[in-house]
C-alpha positions as CSV (number, residue, x, y, z in Angstrom):
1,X,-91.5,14.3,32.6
2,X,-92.9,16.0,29.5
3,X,-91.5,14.9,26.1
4,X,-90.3,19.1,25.4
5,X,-88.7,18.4,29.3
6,X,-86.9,15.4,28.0
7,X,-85.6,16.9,24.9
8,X,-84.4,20.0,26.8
9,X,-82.6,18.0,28.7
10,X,-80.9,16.1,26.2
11,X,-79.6,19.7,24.6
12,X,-78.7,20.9,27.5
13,X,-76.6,17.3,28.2
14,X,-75.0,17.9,24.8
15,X,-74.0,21.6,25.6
16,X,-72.1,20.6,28.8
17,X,-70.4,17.6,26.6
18,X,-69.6,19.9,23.9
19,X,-68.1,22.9,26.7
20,X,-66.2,19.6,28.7
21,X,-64.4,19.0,25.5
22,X,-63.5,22.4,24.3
23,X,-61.8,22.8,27.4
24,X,-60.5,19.2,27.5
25,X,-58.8,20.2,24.0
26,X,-57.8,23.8,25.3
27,X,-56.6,22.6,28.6
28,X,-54.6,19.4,27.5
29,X,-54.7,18.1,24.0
30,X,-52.7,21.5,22.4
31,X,-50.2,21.7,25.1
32,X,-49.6,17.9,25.1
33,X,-49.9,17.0,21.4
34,X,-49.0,20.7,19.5
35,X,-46.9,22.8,22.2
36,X,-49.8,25.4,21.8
37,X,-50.9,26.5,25.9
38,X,-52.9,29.3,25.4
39,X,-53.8,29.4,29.2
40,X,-50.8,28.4,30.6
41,X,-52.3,25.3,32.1
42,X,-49.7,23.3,30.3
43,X,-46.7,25.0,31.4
44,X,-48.0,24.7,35.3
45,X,-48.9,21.4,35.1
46,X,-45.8,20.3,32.7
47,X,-47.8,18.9,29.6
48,X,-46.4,21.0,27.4
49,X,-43.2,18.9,27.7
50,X,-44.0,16.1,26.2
51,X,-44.7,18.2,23.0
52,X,-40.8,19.2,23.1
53,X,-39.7,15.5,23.5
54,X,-41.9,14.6,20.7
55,X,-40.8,17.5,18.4
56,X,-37.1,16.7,19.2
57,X,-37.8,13.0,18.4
58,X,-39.4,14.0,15.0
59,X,-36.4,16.1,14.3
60,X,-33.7,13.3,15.4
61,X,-36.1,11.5,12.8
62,X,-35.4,13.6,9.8
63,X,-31.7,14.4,10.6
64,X,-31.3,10.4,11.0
65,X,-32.9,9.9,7.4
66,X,-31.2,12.4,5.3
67,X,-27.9,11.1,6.9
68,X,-29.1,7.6,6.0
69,X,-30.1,8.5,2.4
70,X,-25.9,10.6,1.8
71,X,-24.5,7.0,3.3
72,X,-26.1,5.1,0.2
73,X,-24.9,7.7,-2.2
74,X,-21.3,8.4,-1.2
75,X,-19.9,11.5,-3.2
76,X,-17.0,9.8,-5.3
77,X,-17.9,6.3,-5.4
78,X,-19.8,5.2,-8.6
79,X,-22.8,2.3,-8.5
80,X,-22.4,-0.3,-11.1
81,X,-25.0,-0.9,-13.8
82,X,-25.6,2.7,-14.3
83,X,-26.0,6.2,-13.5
84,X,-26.8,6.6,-10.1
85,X,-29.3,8.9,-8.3
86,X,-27.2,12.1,-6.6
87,X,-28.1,14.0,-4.2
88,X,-25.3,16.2,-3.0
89,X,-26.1,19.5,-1.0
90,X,-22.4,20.7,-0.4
91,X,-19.0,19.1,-1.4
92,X,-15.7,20.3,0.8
93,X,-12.5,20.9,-1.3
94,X,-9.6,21.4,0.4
95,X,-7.9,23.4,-2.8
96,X,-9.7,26.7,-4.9
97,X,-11.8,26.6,-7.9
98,X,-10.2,26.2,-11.2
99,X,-11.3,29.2,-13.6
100,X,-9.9,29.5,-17.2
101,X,-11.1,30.6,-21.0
102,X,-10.3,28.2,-24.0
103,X,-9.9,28.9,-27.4
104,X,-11.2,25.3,-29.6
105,X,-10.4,25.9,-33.5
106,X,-12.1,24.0,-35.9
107,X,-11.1,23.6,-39.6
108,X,-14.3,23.5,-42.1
109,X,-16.5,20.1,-41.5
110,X,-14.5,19.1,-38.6
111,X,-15.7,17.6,-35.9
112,X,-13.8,17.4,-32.2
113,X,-14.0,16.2,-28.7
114,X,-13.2,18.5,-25.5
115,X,-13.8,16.8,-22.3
116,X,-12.6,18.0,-18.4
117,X,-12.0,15.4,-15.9
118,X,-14.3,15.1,-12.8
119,X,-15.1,13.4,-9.6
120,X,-19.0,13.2,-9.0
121,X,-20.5,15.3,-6.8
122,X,-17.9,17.9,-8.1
123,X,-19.6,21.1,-10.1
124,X,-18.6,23.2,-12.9
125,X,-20.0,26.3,-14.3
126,X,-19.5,26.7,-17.9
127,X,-19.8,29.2,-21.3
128,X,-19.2,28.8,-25.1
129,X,-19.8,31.0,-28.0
130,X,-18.8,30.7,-31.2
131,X,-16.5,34.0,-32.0
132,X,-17.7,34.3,-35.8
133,X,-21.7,33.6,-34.5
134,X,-21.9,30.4,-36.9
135,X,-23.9,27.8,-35.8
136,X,-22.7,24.4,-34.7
137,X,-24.0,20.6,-33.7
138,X,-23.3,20.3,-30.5
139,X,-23.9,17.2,-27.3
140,X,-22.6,18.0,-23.7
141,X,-21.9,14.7,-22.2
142,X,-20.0,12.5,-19.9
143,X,-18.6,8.9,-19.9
144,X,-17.7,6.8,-16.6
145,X,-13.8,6.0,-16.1
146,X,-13.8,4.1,-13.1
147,X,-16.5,1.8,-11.6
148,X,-18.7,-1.2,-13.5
149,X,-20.4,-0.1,-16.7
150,X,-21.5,-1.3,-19.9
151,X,-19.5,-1.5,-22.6
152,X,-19.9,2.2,-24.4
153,X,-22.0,3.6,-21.8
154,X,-22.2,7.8,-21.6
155,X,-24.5,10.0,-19.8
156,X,-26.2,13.0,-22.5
157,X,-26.6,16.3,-21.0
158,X,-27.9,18.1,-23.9
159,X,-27.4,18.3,-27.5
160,X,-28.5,20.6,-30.7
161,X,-27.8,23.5,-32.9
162,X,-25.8,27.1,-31.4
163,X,-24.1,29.4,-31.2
164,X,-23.3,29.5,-27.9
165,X,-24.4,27.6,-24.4
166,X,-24.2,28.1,-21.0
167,X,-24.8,26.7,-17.4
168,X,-24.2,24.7,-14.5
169,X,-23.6,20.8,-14.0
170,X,-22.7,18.2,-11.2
171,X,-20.4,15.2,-12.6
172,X,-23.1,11.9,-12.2
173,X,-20.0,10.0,-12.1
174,X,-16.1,9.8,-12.4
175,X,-14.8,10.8,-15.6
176,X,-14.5,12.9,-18.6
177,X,-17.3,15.7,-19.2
178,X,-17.4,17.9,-22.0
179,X,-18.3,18.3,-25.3
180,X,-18.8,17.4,-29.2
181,X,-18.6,20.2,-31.8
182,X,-19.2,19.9,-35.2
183,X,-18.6,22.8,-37.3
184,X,-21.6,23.2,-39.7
185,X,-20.0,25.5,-42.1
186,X,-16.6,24.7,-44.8
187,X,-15.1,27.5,-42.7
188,X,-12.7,27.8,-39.7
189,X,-14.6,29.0,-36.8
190,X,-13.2,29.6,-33.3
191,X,-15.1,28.2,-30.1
192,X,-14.1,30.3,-27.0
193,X,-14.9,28.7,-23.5
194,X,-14.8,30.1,-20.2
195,X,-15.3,27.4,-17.4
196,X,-15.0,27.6,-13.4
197,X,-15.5,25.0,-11.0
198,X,-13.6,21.7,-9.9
199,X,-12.3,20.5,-12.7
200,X,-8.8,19.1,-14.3
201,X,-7.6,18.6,-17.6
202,X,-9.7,20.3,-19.7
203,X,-8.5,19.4,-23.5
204,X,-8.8,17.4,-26.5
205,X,-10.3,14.1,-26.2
206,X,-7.8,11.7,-25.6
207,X,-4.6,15.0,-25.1
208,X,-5.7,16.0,-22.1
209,X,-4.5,19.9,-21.3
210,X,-3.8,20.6,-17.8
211,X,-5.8,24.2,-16.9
C-alpha cells in the first residue's frame, strides 16, 4: 500500500468515527442526558425517560433547598448576636393591612421619636412630608425588643436632610421601627405621615398610639 493509500484511509477512518458519533449524540446522548429526541428514537426506545427522572430529581433538589434555607430563618424568631439575614418571599396574615395618616408637630429645635411596632418578616409602606416644606434631620431605624442583643443595639435604615421620604421596608427583627426628626428651623413645623402595612402602635417613642 502506497503512503497517499494509507493516508486516505486514515481520513476516510476518521469520517466514519466522526458520522458514528454524530449519530451516537443524535440518537442517544440528547434524549437520554437533555430530553431533546429530534428523531424520535428516544421516545421508541424509552431513553428519553431517564431525562424526566433526572429533571424531576433536579427540581425535588431546588424545592428541598429553598425549603431548607426558610427553616433556618423562621419569620418571627430573632437570632441572637445580631441582625439576621431574611429572606421572606410571602408572609400570611390572618387580619387586613393597617392604613392611616399622622400628623407629628414639632415645636422650634425639637427633636422627637415615632416608632410602629413590628414582627419581622412583616412590611410596611410608608410617606412623610413636611407640610410647610422645611427641611429636617432625619434616621429611619429600628431596635430589637425581644431576642439576645447587645446592650444599645439598633439597625439604621437611612438617615439625612428632607423634606419628605418615602418607601417600602421589611422589619429585620421584632420591635419598634420608625423614626427621628429633628426640626432644623426655631419654627413649628408639621410632619404628616401616611403609612400602610402590618403594623401596630404607631406613636411617640415610649406613648405608643394604637392606629
Amino acid at each position: 500500500m502506497t503512503r497517499i493509500e494509507s493516508s486516505v484511509s486514515i481520513v476516510r477512518a476518521s469520517l466514519w468515527a466522526l458520522v458514528a458519533a454524530a449519530l451516537a449524540l443524535v440518537l442517544a446522548v440528547l434524549p437520554a442526558e437533555y430530553g431533546i429526541d429530534l428523531t424520535g428514537f428516544g421516545r421508541l426506545t424509552g431513553l428519553n425517560t431517564f431525562a424526566g427522572s433526572k429533571e424531576g430529581a433536579a427540581a425535588a433538589g431546588r424545592k428541598a433547598a429553598v425549603a431548607s434555607e426558610m427553616a433556618q430563618a423562621p419569620v418571627g424568631a430573632d437570632a441572637a448576636g445580631g441582625a439576621p439575614a431574611l429572606q421572606v418571599w410571602s408572609v400570611a396574615h390572618p387580619d387586613h393591612f393597617a392604613q392611616r395618616t399622622y400628623e407629628v408637630k414639632l415645636k422650634g429645635d425639637e427633636e422627637l421619636e415615632y416608632k410602629a411596632v413590628m414582627s419581622r418578616g412583616d412590611s410596611m409602606l410608608y410617606s412623610w412630608r413636611v407640610k410647610e416644606g422645611s427641611q429636617v434631620y432625619f434616621e429611619f431605624h429600628g431596635e430589637p425588643t425581644e431576642g439576645k442583643w447587645p446592650e444599645g443595639y439598633y439597625e439604621s435604615y437611612e438617615k439625612g436632610e428632607s423634606t419628605a421620604g418615602s418607601g417600602s421596608m421589611v422589619a429585620p427583627f421584632n420591635g419598634n421601627h420608625g423614626w427621628y426628626w429633628l426640626n432644623l428651623t426655631d419654627k413649628p413645623i408639621t410632619i404628616v405621615v401616611e403609612l400602610a402595612g402590618y403594623y401596630r402602635d404607631f406613636g411617640l417613642q415610649g406613648q405608643p398610639k394604637s392606629p
